[in-house]
N, C-alpha and C positions, 0 to 999 in steps of 0.2 A: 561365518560358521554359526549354526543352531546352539542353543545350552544343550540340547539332546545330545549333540555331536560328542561338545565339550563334555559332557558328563561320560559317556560312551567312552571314549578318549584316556578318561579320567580311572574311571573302572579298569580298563585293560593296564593301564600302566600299576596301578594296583595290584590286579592279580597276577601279572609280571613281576612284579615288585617280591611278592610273597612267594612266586612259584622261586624266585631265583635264590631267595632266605632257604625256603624249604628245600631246594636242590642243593643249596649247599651241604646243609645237616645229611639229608638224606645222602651224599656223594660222598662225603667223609664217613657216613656208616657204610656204604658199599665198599670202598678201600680198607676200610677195617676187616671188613667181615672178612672179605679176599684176601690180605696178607694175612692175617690170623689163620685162613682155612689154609693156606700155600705152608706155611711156617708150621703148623701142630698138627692139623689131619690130613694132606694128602697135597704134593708138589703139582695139581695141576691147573694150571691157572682159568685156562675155560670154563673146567667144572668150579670152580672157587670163584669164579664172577658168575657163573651161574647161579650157587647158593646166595651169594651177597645179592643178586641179584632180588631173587628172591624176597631178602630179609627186606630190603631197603624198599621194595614194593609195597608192602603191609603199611611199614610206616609214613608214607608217600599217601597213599590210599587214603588213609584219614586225614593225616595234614594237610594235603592240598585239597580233598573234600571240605572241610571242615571252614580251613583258615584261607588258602590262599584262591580259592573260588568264591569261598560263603555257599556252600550248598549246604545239603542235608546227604547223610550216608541213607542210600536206596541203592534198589535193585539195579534201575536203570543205569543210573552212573557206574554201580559198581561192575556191571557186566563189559559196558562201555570201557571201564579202566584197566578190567583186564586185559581185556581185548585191543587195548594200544598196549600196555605189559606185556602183552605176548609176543606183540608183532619189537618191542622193546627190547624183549629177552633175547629175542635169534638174533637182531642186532647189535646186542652185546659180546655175544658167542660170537659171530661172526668175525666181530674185531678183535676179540681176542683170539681166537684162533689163527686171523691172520695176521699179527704180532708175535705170534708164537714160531710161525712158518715164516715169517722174516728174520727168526731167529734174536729179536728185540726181548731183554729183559722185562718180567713180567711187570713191573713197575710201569714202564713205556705201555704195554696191552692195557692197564688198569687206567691211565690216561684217557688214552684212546679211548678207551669207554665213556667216562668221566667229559669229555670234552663233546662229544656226540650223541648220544643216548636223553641227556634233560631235553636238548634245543628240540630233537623229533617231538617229544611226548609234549611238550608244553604246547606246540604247534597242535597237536590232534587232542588233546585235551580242551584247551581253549574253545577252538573250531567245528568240534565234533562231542565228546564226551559231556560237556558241562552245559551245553545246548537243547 
């Protein structure tokens, strides 16, 4: 194995390392936002991971710009991170919705979310967005 490799190696586990910090933070502000939104303005939980979704996006944006890549906030990245957020978002909605039409308390749908939604994004992030 090259030092190139090992350093290569070294960085990804790195930015793994901070993507998984930062998706925590970020996954406990998503779950807040959404039982807060369920609980005080409106019983529905799609649309309530939809907002959270939202919110946890923003603060995503910059922390993994920032800390858990080392980049710089641009254009290019930011268009790039929407543009996995997007495709993030309807996969959010999607599991929640079908948590919802399994008839699964909305706690289980905000899982669901929570359990599948970081691994996608870290995967097109890495591989595509910060490249």
């Amino acid at each position: 194995m090259s030092s190139e490799t090992g350093a290569d190696r070294s960085a990804f586990i790195k930015r793994a390392q901070r993507f998984a910090l930062t998706g925590l933070f970020v996954t406990a502000l998503h779950a807040l936002v959404a039982v807060l939104f369920i609980n005080y303005v409106l019983p529905l939980p799609p649309l309530a991971n939809g907002v959270a979704f939202t919110a946890a996006t923003v603060v995503s944006y910059v922390v993994n710009t920032t800390w858990s890549f080392s980049s710089r906030l641009h254009g290019r990245t930011l268009l790039r991170f929407l543009m996995v957020s997007g495709a993030g978002f309807l996969l959010a909605m999607l599991v929640a919705w079908a948590a919802q039409m399994a008839g699964l308390h909305y706690l289980l749908g905000i899982g669901a979310v929570a359990l599948t939604i970081p691994a996608f994004t870290f995967v097109l992030h890495n591989f595509w967005t910060y490249r």
